[in-house]
C-alpha positions in Angstrom: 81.9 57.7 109.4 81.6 59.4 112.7 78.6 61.1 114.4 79.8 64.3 113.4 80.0 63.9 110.2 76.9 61.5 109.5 75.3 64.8 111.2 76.7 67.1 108.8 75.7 64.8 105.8 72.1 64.5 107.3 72.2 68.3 107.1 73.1 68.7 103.5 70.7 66.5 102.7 67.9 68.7 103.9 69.4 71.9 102.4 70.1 70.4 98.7 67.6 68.0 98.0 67.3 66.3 95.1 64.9 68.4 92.5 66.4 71.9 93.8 68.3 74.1 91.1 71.5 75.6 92.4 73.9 77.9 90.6 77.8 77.9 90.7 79.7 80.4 92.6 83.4 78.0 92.5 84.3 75.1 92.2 88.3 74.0 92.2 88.3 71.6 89.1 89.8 72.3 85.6 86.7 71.0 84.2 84.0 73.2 86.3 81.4 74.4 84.1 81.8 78.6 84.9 80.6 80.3 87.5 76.9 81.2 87.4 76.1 77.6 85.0 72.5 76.3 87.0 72.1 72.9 87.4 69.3 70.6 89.6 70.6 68.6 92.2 70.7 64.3 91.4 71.5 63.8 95.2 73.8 64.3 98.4 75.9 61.2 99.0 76.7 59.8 101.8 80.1 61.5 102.1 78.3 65.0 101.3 79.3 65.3 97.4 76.8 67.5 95.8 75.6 65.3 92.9 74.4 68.0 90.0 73.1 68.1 86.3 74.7 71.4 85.2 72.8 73.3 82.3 76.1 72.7 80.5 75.9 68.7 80.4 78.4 68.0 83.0 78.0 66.5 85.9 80.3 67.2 88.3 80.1 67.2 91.9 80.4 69.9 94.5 82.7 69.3 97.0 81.3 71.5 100.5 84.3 73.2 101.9 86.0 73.5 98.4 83.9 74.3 96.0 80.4 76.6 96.3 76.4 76.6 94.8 73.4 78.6 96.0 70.5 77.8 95.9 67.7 79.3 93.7 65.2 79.0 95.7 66.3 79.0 99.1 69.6 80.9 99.4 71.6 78.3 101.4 75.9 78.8 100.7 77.5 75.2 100.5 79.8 74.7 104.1 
C-alpha cells in the first residue's frame, strides 16, 4: 500500500471509529440493507472497508467512494 493511501486509511480510521453509529445514505450492493438502516461501526480495515453491524442483521461493508454513511453523531460523508 502506498503513503497515500495508508494516509487516507489512517484518516478513516479517526472519522469512523469503532463504537460510532452511522446511518446509510447508498450503498451499490443488491443485498444493502435500505437507505436510512443505522448500524455501529466493527472497524476500518486496512484497505478502508467500513466494517458495520446494521440494525437489520447484516453486515456488510461500506466501500468509501462507492457506497455512503453519516455519521450520528458527528456528521462526517464517507470519501
Amino acid at each position: 500500500m502506498d503513503e497515500m493511501n495508508r494516509k487516507r486509511v489512517e484518516v478513516l480510521k479517526k472519522q469512523y471509529p469503532s463504537g460510532c453509529t452511522v446511518e446509510l445514505v447508498s450503498m451499490d450492493d443488491e443485498y444493502a440493507p435500505p437507505a436510512g438502516t443505522k448500524g455501529t461501526v466493527a472497524h476500518v480495515d486496512d484497505i478502508g472497508t467500513i466494517h458495520i453491524a446494521w440494525e437489520t442483521g447484516s453486515t456488510l461493508g461500506v466501500v468509501p467512494g462507492v457506497d455512503m454513511v453519516r455519521r450520528l453523531d458527528e456528521e462526517i460523508p464517507a470519501k
